[in-house]
N, C-alpha and C positions, 0 to 999 in steps of 0.2 A: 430684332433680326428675323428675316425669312425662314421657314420650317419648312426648308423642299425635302423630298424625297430622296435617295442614293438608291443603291444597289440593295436588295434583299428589302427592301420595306423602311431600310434604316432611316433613322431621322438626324441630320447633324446638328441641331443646333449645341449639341452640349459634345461634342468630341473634340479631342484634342487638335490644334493646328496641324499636328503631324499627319494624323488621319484624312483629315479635309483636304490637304492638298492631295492627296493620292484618289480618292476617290469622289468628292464632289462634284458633278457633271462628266461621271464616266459611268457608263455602265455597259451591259451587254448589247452588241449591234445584232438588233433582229435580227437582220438581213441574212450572217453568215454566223452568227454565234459567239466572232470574235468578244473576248474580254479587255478591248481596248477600241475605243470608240473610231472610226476611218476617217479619212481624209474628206468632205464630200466635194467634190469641184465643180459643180454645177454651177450655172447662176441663173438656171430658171428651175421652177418648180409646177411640178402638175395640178393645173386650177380644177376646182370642183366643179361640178355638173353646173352651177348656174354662177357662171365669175362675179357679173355683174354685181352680186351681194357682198363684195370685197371692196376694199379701201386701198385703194393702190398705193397710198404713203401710208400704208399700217406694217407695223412689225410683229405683231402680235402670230403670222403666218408666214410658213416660207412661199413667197411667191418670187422673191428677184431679188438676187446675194446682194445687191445695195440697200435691200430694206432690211437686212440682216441674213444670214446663213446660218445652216446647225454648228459648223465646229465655235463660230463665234458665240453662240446661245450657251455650248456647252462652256469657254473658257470663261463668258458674264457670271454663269454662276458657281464659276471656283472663287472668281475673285472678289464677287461681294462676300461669298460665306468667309474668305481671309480678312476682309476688311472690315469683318460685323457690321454689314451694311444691307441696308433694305431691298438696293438693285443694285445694277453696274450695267453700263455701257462698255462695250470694247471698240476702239477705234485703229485707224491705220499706225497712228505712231504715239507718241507721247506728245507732241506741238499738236497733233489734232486734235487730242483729248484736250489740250488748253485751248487752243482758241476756241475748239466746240463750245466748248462749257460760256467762255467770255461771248461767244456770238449769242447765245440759245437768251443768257441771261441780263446781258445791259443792253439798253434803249440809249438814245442821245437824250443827255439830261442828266443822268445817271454819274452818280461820283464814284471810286474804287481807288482803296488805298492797298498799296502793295510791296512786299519787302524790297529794303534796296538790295540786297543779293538773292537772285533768281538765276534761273536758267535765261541764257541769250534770247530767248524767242520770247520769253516771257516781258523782259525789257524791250524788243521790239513792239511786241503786240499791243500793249497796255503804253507806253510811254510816244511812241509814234504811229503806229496804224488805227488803234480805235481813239485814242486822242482825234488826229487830224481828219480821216476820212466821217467817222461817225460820231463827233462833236460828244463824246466820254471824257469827262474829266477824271485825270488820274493824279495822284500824289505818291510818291515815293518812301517809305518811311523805313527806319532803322525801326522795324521792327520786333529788333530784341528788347527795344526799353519801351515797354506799356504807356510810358506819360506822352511817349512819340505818337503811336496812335490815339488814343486821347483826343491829342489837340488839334490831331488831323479830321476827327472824323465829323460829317456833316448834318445836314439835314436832307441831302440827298444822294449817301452815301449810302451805296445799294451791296456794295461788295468789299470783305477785305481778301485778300491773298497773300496766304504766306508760305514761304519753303524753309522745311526741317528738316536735316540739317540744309542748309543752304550753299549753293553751287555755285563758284568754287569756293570759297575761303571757308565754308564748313562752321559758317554761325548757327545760334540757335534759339527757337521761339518757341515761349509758353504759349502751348496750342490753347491748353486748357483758359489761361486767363484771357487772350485774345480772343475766346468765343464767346465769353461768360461778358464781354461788354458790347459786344460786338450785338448779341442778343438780344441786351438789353435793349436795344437801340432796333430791335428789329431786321438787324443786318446781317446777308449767309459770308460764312467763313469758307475758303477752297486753301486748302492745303495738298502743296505739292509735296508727297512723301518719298518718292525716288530715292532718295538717297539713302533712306532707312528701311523702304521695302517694308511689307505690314506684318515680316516676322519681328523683326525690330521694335516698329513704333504703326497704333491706327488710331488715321488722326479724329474718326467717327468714332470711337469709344471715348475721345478726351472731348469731345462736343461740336468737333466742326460738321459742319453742313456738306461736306464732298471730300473725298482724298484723290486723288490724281495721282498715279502712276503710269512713270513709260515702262512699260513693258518689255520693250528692247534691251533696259539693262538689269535689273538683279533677278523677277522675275522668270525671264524665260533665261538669261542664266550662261550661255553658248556661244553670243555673239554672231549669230546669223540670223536674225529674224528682225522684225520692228511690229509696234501697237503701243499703244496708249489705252489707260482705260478712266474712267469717273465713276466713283463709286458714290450710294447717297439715296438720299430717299425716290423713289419710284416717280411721284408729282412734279420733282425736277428732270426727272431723268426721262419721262416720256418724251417730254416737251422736247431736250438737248436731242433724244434721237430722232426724232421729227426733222427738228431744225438741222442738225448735223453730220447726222450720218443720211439721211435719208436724200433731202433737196440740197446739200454740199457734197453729198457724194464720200464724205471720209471713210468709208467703210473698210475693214481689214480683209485680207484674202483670205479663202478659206487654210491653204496651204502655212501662214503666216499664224494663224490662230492653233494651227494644230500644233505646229513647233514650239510656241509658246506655253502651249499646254503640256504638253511634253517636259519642256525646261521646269514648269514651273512645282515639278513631284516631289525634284530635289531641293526646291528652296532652302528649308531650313538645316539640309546638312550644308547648303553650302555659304548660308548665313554665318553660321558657328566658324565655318573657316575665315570668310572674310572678316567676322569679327576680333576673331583670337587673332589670323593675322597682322592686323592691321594696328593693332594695340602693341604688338609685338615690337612692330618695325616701326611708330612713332615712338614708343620709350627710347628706340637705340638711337633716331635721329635727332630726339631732344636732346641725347647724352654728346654729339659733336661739338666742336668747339665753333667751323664753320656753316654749322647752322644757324640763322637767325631767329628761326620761329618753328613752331611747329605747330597745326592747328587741327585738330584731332577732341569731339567731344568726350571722347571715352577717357582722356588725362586729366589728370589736377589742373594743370596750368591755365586751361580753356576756359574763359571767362564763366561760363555759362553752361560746364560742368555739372552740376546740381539740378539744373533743370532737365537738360540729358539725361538724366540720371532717373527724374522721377518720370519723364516720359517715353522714355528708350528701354522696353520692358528685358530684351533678350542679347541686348547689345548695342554698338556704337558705329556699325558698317563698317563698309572696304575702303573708302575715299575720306585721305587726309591733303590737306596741302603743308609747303614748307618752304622756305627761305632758304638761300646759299648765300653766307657774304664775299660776295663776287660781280664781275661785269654781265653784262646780257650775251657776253661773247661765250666766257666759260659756263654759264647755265645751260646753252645748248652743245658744247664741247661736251660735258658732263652726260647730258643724255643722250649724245650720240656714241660713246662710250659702255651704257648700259649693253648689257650682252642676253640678260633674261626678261630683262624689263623694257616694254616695245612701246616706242613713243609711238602713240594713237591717239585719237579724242574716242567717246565714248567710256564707259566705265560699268563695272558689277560683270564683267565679262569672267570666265575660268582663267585666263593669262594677266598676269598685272599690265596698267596702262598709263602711260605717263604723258603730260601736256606741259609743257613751259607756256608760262602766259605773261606776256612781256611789259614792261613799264609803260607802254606808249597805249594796253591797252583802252578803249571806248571807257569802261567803267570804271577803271582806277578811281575815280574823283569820288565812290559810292565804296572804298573799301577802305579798312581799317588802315593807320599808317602802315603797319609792318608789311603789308603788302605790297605798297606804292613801288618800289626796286625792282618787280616783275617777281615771280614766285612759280613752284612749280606743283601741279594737280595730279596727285599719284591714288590710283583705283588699284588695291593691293587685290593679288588674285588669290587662287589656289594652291599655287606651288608651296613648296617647303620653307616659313619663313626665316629659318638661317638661310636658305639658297639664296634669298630677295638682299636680305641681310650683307652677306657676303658679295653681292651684282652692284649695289651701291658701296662701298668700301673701297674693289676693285676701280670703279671707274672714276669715283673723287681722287683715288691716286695717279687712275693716268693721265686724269685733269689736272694734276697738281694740286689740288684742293685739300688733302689728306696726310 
């Protein structure tokens, strides 16, 4: 891990998570003395006495908020020092952060295998855009069971990609063994962490090659902001901000990064919430009679429990999904019924957030049976969880469900 500097001469490599988020890439602003770094909204910067000796696609100087800006330089090195990571990019959103990464790093030729439960974008990207347009071969693998990858992997299989927990149905992948052959073989692992946030789980201490987070959700925390970032050794991560934030243009606002830095002080108290919550309110929805499933890594019941368990240091997140034995009719009855819990997409927001994802969806064919009936994606928030507790109770009975 990198040994920058902080506030007072300090060095973080050996302070606590807590610490780091509050003071890592903050310090005193020249300028006015403040003790909370500003906003800067420029997007030029004052060249030196002879420009010419500058590299116009270089980051390394603020010369033009597309080749980077300060509040982004400062949230880069919050989030590598959270992720135990050598650098980090910050980008516009979290889909930028992936495709950056997939642009920067596959050529046509190139194989990439990748779990079959991802984020939507991540199945578009990989299974239809870099497939058809840039001749990438991809393969899809249930990568919870190791003999899947295995028998997928090639001779010029250049990348795997896996998401822990994964979105929605909230499976889960040994990061550690996935790297450890993946390795062997000469091949980077990108692990999408979102869902677990790197108070939870980082997936660059268990041996992958990148963590990826959107930034939009546990991170910054609020629900009003969007970024993505890549976190990962400096050698990869030059090259991705060359190729993608610089000549694509991904680059985040400076207003967007401050927000996010902002959100992101209180991470882990409100990790601790969305944990305990969430744990809370899948024990009570396991205990229904018309629930079908409940899919939550932090319970016994979850196949894959134990693996959770040795890689999920501090907890199990805010996002579980579940089953109603009912029609597609009463699942949305039900959530339109909710009075505290506000059917949204998105999730890791302070308000809980719920998504009905219906039988006829695109991916069904890539999810576990119990899913295939339609199921519903609940991102428990910060409220009181008997409040949450009590909002679903209320509304199964005005659905008749109860």
């Amino acid at each position: 891990m990198n040994d920058k500097i902080i506030n007072n001469g300090l060095k973080f490599n050996h302070m606590d998570f807590q610490t780091r988020v509050i003071h890592v890439g903050n310090n005193i602003d020249k300028g006015t003395n403040a003790i909370k770094r500003p906003i800067t909204m420029a997007n030029s910067y004052k060249l030196p006495y002879d420009p010419s000796v500058l590299n116009w696609s270089g980051a390394d100087e603020n010369i033009y908020t597309r080749n980077g800006g300060s509040n982004q330089k400062y949230l880069e090195e919050r989030i590598a020092s959270l992720e135990n990571a050598e650098d980090c990019i910050v980008l516009s959103s979290g889909v930028a952060a992936l495709s950056g990464l997939f642009f920067s790093l596959l050529e046509s030729g190139d194989h990439v295998i990748f779990s079959n439960v991802t984020y939507i974008a991540v199945y578009r990207l990989l299974n239809e855009l870099f497939n058809k347009k840039f001749k990438v071969e991809t393969s899809i693998v249930d990568t919870t069971n190791i003999e899947n990858v295995k028998s997928e992997i090639k001779d010029n299989t250049k990348l795997i990609h896996i998401e822990t927990p994964g979105n929605p149905t909230l499976s889960i992948v040994d990061i550690s063994k996935i790297s450890e052959i993946a390795h062997e073989k000469n091949i980077l692992v990108s692990v999408d962490n979102t869902l677990a946030s790197p108070y939870n789980q980082r997936p660059i201490e268990l041996g992958a090659d990148f963590s990826i987070e959107s930034l939009t959700k546990y991170i910054n925390g609020h629900g009003d902001s969007m970024g993505g970032s890549i976190s990962g050794k400096s050698k990869h991560l030059d090259t991705i901000r060359k190729d993608s934030q610089i000549n694509l243009g991904g680059t985040i606002s400076p207003f967007n990064a401050w927000l996010i830095m902002r959100g992101s002080v209180t991470l882990p108290l409100r990790m601790e919430q969305h944990n305990k919550n969430a744990l809370k309110v899948a024990k009570f929805l396991e205990s229904l009679e018309i629930v079908t499933f409940v899919s939550y890594p932090g319970i016994e019941s979850h196949k894959n429990h134990e693996i959770a368990n040795k890689q999920m240091k501090n907890g199990f997140g805010g996002v579980l999904s579940f089953g109603l034995n009912t029609n597609h009719d009463k699942h949305n009855e039900f959530v339109s019924n909710l009075k505290i819990i506000t059917s949204a997409v998105s999730l890791g927001h302070d308000e809980s957030l719920i998504v009905f994802i219906g039988e006829d969806d695109e991916r069904q064919y890539l999810y576990p049976k119990e899913f295939k009936n339609g199921f519903l994606r609940f991102s428990v928030g910060l409220e009181d969880s008997n409040d949450l507790i009590n909002d679903i109770k209320q509304a199964l009975n005005k659905t008749g469900l109860l």
